[in-house]
C-alpha positions in Angstrom: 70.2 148.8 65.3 71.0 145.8 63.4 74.5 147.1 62.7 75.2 147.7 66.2 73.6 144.2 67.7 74.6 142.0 65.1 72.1 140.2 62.7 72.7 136.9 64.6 71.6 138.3 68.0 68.3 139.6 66.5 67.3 136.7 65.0 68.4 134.8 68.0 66.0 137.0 69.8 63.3 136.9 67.7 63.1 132.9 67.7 63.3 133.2 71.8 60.1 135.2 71.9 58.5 133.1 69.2 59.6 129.7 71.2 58.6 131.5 74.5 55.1 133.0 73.5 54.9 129.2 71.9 55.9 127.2 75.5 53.0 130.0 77.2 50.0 129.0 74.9 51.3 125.3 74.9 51.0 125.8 79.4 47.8 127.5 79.5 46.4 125.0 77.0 47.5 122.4 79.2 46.4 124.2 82.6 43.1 124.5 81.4 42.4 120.9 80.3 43.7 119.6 83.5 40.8 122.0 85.4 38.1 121.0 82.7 39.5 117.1 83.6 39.0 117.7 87.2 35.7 119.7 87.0 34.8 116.9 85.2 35.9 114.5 87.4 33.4 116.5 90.4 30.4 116.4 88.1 30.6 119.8 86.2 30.4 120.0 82.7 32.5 122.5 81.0 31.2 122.3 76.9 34.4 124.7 75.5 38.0 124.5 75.0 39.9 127.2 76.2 42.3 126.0 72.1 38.2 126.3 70.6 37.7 130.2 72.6 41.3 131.3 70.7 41.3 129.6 67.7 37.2 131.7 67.5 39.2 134.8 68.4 41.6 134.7 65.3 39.2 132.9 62.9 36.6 135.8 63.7 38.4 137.9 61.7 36.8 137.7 57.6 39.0 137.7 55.4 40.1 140.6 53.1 39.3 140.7 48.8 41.9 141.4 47.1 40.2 144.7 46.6 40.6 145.7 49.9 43.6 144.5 50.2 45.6 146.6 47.2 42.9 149.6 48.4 44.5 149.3 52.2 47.9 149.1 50.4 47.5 152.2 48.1 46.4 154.7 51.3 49.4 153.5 53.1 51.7 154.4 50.2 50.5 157.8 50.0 50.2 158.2 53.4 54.0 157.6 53.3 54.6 159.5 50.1 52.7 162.5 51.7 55.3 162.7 55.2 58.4 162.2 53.0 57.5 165.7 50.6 
């Protein structure tokens, strides 16, 4: 596939989606804090972020040992190994 599209174009595309997926968290960021202004504004208090409800959803996750990390690595491998014989 690379062969055939060209290395440029795939990075090219690759740093659209990134720049696009950026630009629609960057708008619904904004969106939001313009409703929590105006809520405001009409006497209703809104404590939480929608930025504080998605940064919770990604730091939610705890964090791998190195353990579980080389473990997780190892069954991939002969996962792999295992289809290829």
């Amino acid at each position: 596939m690379l062969g055939l599209m060209g290395r440029g174009y795939v990075i090219e595309h690759c740093m659209s989606t990134f720049n696009n997926i950026q630009e629609t968290k960057i708008y619904r960021s904004y969106v939001s804090e313009v409703l929590r202004a105006l809520a405001r504004r009409n006497g209703i208090d809104i404590p939480i972020k929608y930025s504080d409800l998605i940064e919770r959803k990604q730091e939610a996750k705890e964090p791998e040992s190195s353990a579980e990390v080389i473990d997780r690595i190892k069954t991939k491998l002969e996962k792999v190994k295992g289809v290829r014989q």
